[in-house]
Steps between C-alpha positions, in 0.01 A plus 500: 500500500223716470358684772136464505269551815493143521848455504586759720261395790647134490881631514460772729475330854645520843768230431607721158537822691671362708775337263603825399536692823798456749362354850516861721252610148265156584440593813411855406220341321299410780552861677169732514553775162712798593253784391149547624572614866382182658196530296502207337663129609543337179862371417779590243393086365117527517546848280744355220255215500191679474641798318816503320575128346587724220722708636703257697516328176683796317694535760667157455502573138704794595727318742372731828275314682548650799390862412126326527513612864550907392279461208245381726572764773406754266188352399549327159326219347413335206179731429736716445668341174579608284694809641609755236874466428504940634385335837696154566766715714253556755548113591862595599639157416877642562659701704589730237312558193539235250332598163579145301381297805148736510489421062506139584246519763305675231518348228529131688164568713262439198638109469290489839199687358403300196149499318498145428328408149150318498257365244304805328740796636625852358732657700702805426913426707639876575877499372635376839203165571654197401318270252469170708610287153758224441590495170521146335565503196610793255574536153748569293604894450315579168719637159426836589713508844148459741413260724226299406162634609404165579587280761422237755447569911422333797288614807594481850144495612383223201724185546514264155388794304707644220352815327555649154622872554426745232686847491367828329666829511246803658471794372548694847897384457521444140370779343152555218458199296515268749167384708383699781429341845171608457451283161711214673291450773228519293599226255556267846153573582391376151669171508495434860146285494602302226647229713503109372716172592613473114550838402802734586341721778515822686619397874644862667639808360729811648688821445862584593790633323361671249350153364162360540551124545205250458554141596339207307436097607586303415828538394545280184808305418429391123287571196321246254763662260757402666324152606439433128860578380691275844245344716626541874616225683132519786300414211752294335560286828141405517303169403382514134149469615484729768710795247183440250271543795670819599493606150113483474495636836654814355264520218217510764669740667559736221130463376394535870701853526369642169146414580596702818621826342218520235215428769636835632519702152890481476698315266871397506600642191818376482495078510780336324805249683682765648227624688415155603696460850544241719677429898708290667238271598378467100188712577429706167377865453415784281736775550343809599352747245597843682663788417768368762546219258875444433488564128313838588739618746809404347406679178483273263581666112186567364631531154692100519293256331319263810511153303335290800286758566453489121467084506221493738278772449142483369528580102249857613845604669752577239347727244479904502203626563380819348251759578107474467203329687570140648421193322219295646623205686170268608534122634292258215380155605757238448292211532547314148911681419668133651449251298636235665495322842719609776677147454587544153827549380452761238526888572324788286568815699202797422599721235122631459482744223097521462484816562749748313440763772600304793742256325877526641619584126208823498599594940885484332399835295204657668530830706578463850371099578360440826724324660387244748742387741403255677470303155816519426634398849296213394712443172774552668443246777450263265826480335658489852289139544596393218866555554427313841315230280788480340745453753300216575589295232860662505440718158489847673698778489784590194359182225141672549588826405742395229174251348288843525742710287555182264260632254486854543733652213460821613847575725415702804605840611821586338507207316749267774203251605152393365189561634411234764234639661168371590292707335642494211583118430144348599507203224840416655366522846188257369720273335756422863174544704349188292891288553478593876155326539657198279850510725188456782301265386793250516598557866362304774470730794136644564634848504545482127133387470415911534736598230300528192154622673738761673653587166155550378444752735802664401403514150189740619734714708737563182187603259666773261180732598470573916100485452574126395709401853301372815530717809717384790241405701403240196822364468523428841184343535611245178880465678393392829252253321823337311717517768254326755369228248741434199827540731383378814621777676231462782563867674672731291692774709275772412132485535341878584173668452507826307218747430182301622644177315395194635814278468565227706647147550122412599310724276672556203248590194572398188195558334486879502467673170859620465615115512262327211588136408371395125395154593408406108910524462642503853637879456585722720392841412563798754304793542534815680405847582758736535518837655499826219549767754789736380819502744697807595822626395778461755768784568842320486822541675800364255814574667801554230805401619697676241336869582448406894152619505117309539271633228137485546347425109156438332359225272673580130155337385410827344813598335626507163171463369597570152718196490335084471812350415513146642915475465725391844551878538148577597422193675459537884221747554213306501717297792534794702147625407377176644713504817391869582104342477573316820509726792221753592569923411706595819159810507234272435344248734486145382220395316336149477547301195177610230303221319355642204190356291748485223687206653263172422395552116245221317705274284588570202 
């Protein structure tokens, strides 16, 4: 039991007192106090009611309830918890001087003192407050001999909730190279606004121990990955209609959350299945992107070779960049690219190479591209639908990635597997796009009916050049059309307005110039604007388990400059370059996306 104020002012009554005093010590409860000279006619009852609950509660604890009567003699109460461990002998609890009783009544009054957690707080425990925390659910000891720095708690104060708990060593205990509390408190400030019901969020955070702890909701129980490899027995359990509604639901969701994000100038940064989440109740979310993200805090090698992070990632991620001015990186119309109708079952993914300087081959080998993040959250999104897509008509998971590599002859890093990523393997990713639509086509359910216009929209978001993929916002304008009208899905689960967008079941516009519909061939053609504003490198924490210490590091984007070798080995910057883009410079203030002139260009 926890001892909140609450719970303290329910227990503590007359008839509880009572139960724990013999009947000559009752009766002394109604008797006028034994100090004031007369002065005052209060009673020993009326003054552990009003004024020492607390007290009479550690008492118990203690197993001498009856000392209440002294204690309150000499004037105590609870204002004046907590009493310094140099000064509990003054309570004279025994006759003679008992040193482990007065540690107990230490150490034991803080259970009775607690700073209960709430929505939105920081609050630093001295090394004596207890953390008012159950602890669900932890995980295994890691290889190294530590506990996990992640685990799962419960509240006393929020029934039904269960929290993700992250743990990060302080410097104050641990030593340089490890964050400060100054920089910790400061990184909870940064990420404490960006709250939403389908993305991993900030909920409370605290200090004690030596650690600062930050707890997350919700807490997830599986990830697409592992969904895709065994699917869990909630979604497994459920009608085959209403699983395919709950799979477009999460689509909507997904597109929903990213429109979020990049209406406030962040992106994700780091989209793939394992960093797809979902709960109990078969609610999905993005996991957070925070320097208290698992992978950061557990230290993750930076020199292994990532190959999901590899899989998903925009094809602008994985190549070295070298030193020089940026490429240019402007958004051209992409009315006339898609040359067939959203119905059709054929797929041509945009490999635009009209213009040398901004092609994806040229960006591969120019100094320093501009990278543009929230395009490739974009990509990166879109191979997560189609896996989804896939699931759908029961092709997802191990047989896609194995008809990816099938024609790649190049073996991947090291040589033990072939390449199967994205990126890399669009013609492949064309080719089981066009059999999903035909697998479609066949079925009889109306879900299915939004398969191939959705896989048309997925064909923009994996354009090999980011200046070729519709924004978020555009994609979620063309999802919730499909969903609503070609699956029947009358109310999808996520319907917001973001950034002056007028989106509604009522009022949804379809007309606007980023949505353009060629009516001479029925195709669907989507246009955007995009923002060109540069982001800010972010400081990182990566905490090495081997070595025991949290490093703060830069972007590498700048390094090695002399080198533009596109081998395994130097694969991985450009990743990291593009995850650094995605949070604000800690000494800067946040700056509103910039739309340049340079972003609508005449056809041609």
């Amino acid at each position: 039991m926890w001892w909140d104020s609450d719970t303290i002012e329910r227990t503590v009554t007359r008839e509880f007192v009572c139960s724990h005093l013999l009947p000559d010590e009752i009766e002394r409860l109604d008797r006028p106090l034994g100090f004031g000279d007369g002065l005052t006619d209060g009673t020993y009852w009326e003054w552990i009611d009003e004024k020492a609950k607390r007290i009479f509660l550690i008492l118990v604890d203690l197993g001498v309830p009856d000392q209440i009567f002294g204690v309150i003699d000499d004037s105590w109460d609870d204002e004046d918890l907590p009493i310094a461990q140099s000064q509990v002998e003054r309570l004279a609890l025994t006759a003679e001087k008992d040193e482990k009783l007065e540690r107990r009544f230490f150490h034991r009054q803080y259970y009775y003192l607690l700073k209960p957690l709430s929505k939105g707080d920081h609050i630093v425990y001295s090394d004596n407050e207890v953390v008012p925390l159950d602890i669900v659910e932890k995980k295994q000891t890691l290889a190294s001999g530590q506990s996990h720095p992640v685990d799962k708690v419960a509240l006393p104060n929020q029934p039904g909730m269960v929290f993700c708990r992250r743990r990060i060593p302080l410097a104050s205990s641990f030593g340089p190279g490890f964050m400060s509390q100054e920089d910790f408190l400061y990184e909870i400030n940064s990420i404490r606004n960006v709250q939403n019901e389908h993305l991993v969020s900030f909920w409370a955070s605290y200090v004690s121990g030596g650690f600062g702890y930050v707890l997350f909701t919700p807490a997830t129980d599986f990830s697409l990955k592992t969904f895709l490899a065994n699917i869990p027995p909630s979604i497994k359990n459920l009608d085959k209609h209403e699983q395919r509604r709950l799979v477009m639901n999460w689509i909507h969701c997904l597109v929903d959350t990213l429109c979020f994000l990049h209406n406030r100038g962040l992106s994700h940064g780091n989209i793939r299945p394992s960093t797809i989440l979902f709960s109990q109740d078969n609610q999905v979310y993005f996991s957070d992107f925070t320097i208290f993200n698992p992978e950061a805090i557990m230290g993750a090698d930076k020199h292994s070779f990532d190959k999901e992070a590899y899989d998903y990632a925009a094809p602008e991620q994985w190549f070295r960049p070298t030193s020089g001015p940026p490429s240019p990186m402007y958004r051209r119309a992409t009315l006339s690219t898609l040359s067939t109708s959203p119905e059709s079952n054929n797929f041509a993914i945009s490999r635009s190479m009209t213009d040398h300087v901004n092609t994806p081959a040229a960006m591969m080998h120019t100094p320093t591209p501009h990278l543009n993040p929230q395009a490739a959250d974009v990509f990166s999104l879109g191979c997560v639908i189609l896996e989804l897509l896939s699931f759908l008509l029961k092709k997802q998971g191990r047989p896609f990635a194995t008809y990816r590599a099938a024609k790649h002859k190049t073996p991947g890093r090291g040589g033990a597997v072939l390449d199967s990523s994205f990126h890399k393997n669009l013609g492949q990713v064309e080719s089981w796009m066009t059999q999903l639509a035909k697998d479609a086509s066949k079925k009889d359910d109306q879900i299915f009916r939004g398969i191939s216009p959705m896989l048309h929209v997925v064909e923009r978001m994996l354009s090999l050049h980011p200046s070729e993929r519709p924004a978020a916002q555009d994609v979620q304008t063309r999802l919730y059309k499909i969903i609503t009208e070609s699956c029947g899905i009358t109310e999808p689960h996520c319907v917001h307005q973001y950034g002056g967008w007028d989106f509604g079941i009522g009022s949804l516009k379809l007309d606007s110039p980023a949505l353009v519909r060629n009516h001479s061939n029925d195709t669907m053609s989507i246009a955007t604007k995009r923002s060109s504003g540069s982001g800010a490198s972010l400081a990182e924490y990566n905490k090495r388990m081997s070595g025991g210490s949290l490093r703060r590091t830069t972007s590498t984007t700048n390094q090695d400059s002399e080198r533009t070798s596109r081998t395994a080995h130097d694969l991985g910057n450009g990743l990291r370059a593009i995850q650094n883009l995605r949070i604000r410079d800690k000494v800067r203030p946040w700056q509103s996306p910039v739309y340049t002139g340079n972003e609508e260009l005449p056809p041609g």
